[in-house]
C-alpha positions in Angstrom: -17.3 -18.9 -2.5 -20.4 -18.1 -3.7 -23.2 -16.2 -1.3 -26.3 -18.0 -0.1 -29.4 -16.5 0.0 -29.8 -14.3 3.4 -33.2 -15.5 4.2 -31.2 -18.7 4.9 -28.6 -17.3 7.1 -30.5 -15.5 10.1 -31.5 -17.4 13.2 -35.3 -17.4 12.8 -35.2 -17.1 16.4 -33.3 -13.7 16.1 -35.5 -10.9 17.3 -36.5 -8.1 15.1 -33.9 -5.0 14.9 -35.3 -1.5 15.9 -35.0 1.5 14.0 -32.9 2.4 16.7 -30.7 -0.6 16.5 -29.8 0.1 13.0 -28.4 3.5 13.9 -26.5 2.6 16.7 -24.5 0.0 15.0 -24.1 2.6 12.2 -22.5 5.1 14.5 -18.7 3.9 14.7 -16.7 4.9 11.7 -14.7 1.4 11.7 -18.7 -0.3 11.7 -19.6 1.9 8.8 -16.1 0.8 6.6 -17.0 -3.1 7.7 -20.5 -2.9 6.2 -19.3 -0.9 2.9 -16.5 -3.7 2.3 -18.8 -6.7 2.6 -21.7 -5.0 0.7 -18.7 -5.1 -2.2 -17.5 -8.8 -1.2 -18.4 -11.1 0.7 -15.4 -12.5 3.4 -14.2 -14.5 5.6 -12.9 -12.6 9.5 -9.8 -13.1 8.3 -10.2 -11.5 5.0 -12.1 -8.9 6.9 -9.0 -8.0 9.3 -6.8 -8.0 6.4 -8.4 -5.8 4.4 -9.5 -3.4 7.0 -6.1 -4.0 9.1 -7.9 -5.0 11.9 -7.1 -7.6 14.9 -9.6 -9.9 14.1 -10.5 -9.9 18.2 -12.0 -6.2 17.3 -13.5 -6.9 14.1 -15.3 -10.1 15.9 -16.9 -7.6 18.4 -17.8 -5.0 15.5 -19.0 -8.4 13.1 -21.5 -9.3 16.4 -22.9 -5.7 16.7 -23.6 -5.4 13.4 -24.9 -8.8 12.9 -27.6 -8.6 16.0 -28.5 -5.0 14.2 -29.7 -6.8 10.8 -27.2 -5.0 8.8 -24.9 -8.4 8.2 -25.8 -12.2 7.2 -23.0 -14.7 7.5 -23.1 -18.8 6.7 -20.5 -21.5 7.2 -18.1 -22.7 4.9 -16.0 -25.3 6.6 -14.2 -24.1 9.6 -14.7 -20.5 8.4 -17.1 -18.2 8.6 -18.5 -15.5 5.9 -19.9 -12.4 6.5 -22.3 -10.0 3.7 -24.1 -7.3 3.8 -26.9 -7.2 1.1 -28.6 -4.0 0.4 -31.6 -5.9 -1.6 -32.0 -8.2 1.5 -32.4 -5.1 3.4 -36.0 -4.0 4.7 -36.9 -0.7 2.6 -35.9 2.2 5.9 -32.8 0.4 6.3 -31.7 0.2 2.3 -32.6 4.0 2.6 -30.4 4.5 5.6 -27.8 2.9 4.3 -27.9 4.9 0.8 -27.9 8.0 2.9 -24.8 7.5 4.5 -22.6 5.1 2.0 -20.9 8.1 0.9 -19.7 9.0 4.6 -18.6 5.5 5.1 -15.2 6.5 4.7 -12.6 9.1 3.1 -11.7 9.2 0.1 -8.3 8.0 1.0 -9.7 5.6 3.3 -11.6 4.0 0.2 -9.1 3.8 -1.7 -6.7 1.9 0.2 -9.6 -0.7 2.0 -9.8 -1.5 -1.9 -6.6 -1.8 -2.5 -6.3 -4.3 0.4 -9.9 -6.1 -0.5 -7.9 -6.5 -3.6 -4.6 -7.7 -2.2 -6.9 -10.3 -0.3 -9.1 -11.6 -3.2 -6.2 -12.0 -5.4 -4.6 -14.3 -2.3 -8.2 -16.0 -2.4 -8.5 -17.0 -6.0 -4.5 -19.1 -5.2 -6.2 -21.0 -3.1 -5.8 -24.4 -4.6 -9.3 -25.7 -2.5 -10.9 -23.2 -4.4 -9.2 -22.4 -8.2 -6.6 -25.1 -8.6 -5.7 -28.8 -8.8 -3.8 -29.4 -5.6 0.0 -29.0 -7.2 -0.3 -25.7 -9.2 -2.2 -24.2 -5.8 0.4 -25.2 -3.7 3.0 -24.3 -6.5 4.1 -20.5 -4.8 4.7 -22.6 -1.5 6.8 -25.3 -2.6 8.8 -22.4 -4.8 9.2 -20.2 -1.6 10.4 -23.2 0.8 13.1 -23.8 -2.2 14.1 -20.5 -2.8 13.0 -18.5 -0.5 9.9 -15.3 -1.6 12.5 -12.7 -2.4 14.8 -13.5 -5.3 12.2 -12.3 -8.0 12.5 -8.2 -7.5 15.9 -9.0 -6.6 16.3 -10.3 -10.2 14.5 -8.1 -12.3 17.5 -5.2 -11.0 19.4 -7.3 -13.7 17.2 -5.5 -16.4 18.9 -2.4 -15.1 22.5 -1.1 -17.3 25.6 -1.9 -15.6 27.2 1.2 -16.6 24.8 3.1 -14.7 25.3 5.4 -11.8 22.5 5.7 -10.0 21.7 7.9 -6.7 20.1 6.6 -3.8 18.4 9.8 -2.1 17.6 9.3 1.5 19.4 5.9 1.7 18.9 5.1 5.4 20.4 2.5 6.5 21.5 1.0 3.1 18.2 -1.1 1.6 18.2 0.0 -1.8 21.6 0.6 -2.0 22.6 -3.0 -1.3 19.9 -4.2 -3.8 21.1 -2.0 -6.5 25.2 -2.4 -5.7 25.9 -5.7 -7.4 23.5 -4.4 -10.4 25.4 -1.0 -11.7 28.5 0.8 -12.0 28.3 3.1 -8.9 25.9 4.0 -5.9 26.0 6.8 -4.8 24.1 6.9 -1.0 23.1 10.4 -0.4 21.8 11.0 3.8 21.4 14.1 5.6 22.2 11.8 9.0 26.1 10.6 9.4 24.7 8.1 12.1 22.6 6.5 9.6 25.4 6.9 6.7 27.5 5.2 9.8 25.5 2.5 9.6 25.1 2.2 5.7 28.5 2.0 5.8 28.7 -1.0 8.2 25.5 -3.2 6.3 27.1 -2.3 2.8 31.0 -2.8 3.3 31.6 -5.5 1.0 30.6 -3.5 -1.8 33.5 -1.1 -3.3 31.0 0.3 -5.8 29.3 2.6 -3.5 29.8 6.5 -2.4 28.8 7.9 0.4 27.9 11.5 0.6 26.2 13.5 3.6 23.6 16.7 1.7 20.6 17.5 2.2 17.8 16.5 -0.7 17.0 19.9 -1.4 20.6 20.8 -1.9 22.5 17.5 -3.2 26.6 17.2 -3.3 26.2 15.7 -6.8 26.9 17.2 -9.8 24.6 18.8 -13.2 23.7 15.5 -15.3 25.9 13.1 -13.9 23.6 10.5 -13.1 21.8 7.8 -14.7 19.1 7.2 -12.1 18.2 8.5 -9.3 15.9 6.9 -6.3 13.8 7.9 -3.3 12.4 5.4 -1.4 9.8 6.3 1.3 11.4 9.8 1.7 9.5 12.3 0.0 6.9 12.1 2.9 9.6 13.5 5.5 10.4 16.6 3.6 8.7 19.8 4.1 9.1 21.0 0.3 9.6 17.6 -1.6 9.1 19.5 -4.8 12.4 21.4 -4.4 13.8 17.3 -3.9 12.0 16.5 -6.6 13.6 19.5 -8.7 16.6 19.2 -7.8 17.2 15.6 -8.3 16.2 16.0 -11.9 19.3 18.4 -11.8 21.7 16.1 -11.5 20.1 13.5 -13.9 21.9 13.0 -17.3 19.7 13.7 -20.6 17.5 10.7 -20.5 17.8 9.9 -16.9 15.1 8.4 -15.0 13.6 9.6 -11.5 12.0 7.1 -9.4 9.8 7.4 -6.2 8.3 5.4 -3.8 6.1 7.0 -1.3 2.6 6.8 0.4 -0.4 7.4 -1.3 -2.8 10.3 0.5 -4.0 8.9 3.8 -5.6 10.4 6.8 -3.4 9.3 9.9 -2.1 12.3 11.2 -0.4 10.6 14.6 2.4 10.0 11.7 2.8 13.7 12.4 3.8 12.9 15.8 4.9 10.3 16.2 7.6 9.3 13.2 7.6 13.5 12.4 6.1 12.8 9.1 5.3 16.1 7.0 3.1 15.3 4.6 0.4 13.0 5.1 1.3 10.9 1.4 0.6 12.6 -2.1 -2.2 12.3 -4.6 -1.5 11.2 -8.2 -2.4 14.6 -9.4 0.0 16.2 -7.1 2.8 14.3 -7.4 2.7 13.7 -11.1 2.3 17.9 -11.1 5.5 18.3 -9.2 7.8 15.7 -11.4 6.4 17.4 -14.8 7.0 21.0 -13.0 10.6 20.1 -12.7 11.1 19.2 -16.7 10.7 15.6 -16.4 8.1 13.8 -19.1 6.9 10.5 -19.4 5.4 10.6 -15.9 3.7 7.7 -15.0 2.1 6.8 -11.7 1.5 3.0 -10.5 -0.2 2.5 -6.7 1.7 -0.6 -5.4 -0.2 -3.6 -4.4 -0.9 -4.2 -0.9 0.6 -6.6 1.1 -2.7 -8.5 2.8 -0.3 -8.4 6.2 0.6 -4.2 5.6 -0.3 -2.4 8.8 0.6 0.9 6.8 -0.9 2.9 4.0 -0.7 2.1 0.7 2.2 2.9 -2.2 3.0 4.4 -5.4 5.8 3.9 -8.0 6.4 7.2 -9.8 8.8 7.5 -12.2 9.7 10.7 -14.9 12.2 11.2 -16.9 14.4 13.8 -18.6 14.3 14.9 -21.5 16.8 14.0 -23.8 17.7 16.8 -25.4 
């Protein structure tokens, strides 16, 4: 999809845009994110939404006010339309408006994950057979998925895992990672501060007779010194008012050589998680969370933000991993 020139996209009809009109469609936060992600790439609505995790009826309403401002071009492609904003198209106050406040176009954290999901997106656009590949290899993922369904390939790499293992699932919930890793190891054990949720681990994970479960807090765990192989939490860290004590503590019960593993949110700004699903922290940093696994004797940190899912609502991920030392 290559851009066309902007002179060629504006209605030569369109009346001028004031000074005035330039700043007013500049003074929503959401507006401001829209412009710096198609000054980056230029996208489809639908690309838009998905990277911005917007309904595309509110992005449509933002697309038009920023449109009739002069700030964004857009042609047809097809039945879709493609939206750009091009700073060297721009007459010379509004390039200098918009270099004046690029840098306030978002958080840091807000950056980051629109990019991840821009990413997310562009990597789905370049499968697109109409646009990369011959008609068979583009529709290859498709015809793979409606044989075998889109799961089976994390679900097979678990084989790579030891089956002698014992591995502890930390904050298990309701069971998910538990039933993944179950057929893979020698022994779960499912460690939850809530019996109703360990009630209901129970129920989903029944059929498995390789799996313990033991109610303890994450800060305290009922396991003991260096008995475990691996040990996992999965979107739990977040909840915990000290997660470096969890942190410390499951390296505690790691054998020499063991492996930590976490999955969490990356920093993000959306605070009503406070509230609403009584999340402490607002995700973690690299920097912080690598500090808190090498604070608690682990090495070979690493720290790997997950790809976005182009349908996500949430914030993005991380895979962190550490472990201990072997002698």
């Amino acid at each position: 999809m290559k851009p066309q020139a902007a002179s060629n996209l504006t209605p030569a009809s369109a009346p001028t845009p004031t000074a005035a009109d330039r700043l007013s469609a500049l003074a929503e936060p959401m507006r401001l994110r829209v412009v710096r992600i198609l000054e980056m790439q230029e996208l489809t609505v639908g690309e838009l939404a998905k990277a911005l995790q917007l309904p595309q009826s509110s992005l449509s309403r933002r697309l038009k006010i920023l449109s009739q401002a002069g700030w964004l071009t857009h042609r047809n492609e097809g039945a879709a339309t493609l939206y750009q904003f091009v700073l060297d198209d721009q007459p010379p106050l509004a390039r200098d408006l918009w270099l004046a406040v690029r840098n306030q176009a978002a958080t840091a954290e807000q950056a980051a994950q629109d990019d991840r999901r821009l990413e997310s997106v562009l990597d789905q656009r370049r499968l697109d057979s109409r646009a990369y590949f011959g008609k068979v290899a583009g529709e290859w993922d498709d015809v793979r998925g409606d044989l075998f369904g889109t799961g089976f390939t994390p679900v097979a790499l678990l084989g790579l895992l030891d089956p002698e293992w014992t591995v502890a699932d930390l904050g298990c919930g309701t069971g998910n990672v538990s039933q993944h890793l179950a057929p893979m190891v020698k022994a779960v054990l499912a460690i939850d501060q809530s019996e109703p949720m360990l009630d209901a681990a129970r129920k989903r994970l029944a059929r498995f007779h390789n799996i313990e479960f033991r109610a303890g807090d994450l800060e305290s765990l009922p396991i003991d010194n260096a008995t475990i192989n691996a040990a996992i939490t999965m979107l739990v860290l977040h909840h915990l008012a000290e997660p470096a004590s969890a942190i410390a503590e499951a390296c505690r019960t790691l054998k020499p050589g063991g492996v930590l593993l976490i999955v969490d949110m990356v920093a993000h700004d959306r605070d009503e998680y406070r509230r609403t699903m009584g999340h402490q922290r607002l995700g973690f940093a690299e920097r912080e969370i690598t500090t808190f696994l090498t604070s608690a004797g682990l090495e070979r940190v690493r720290f790997t933000p997950l790809p976005s899912h182009p349908n996500a609502k949430g914030p993005g991920l991380f895979l962190a991993t550490g472990r201990r030392p072997e002698k």
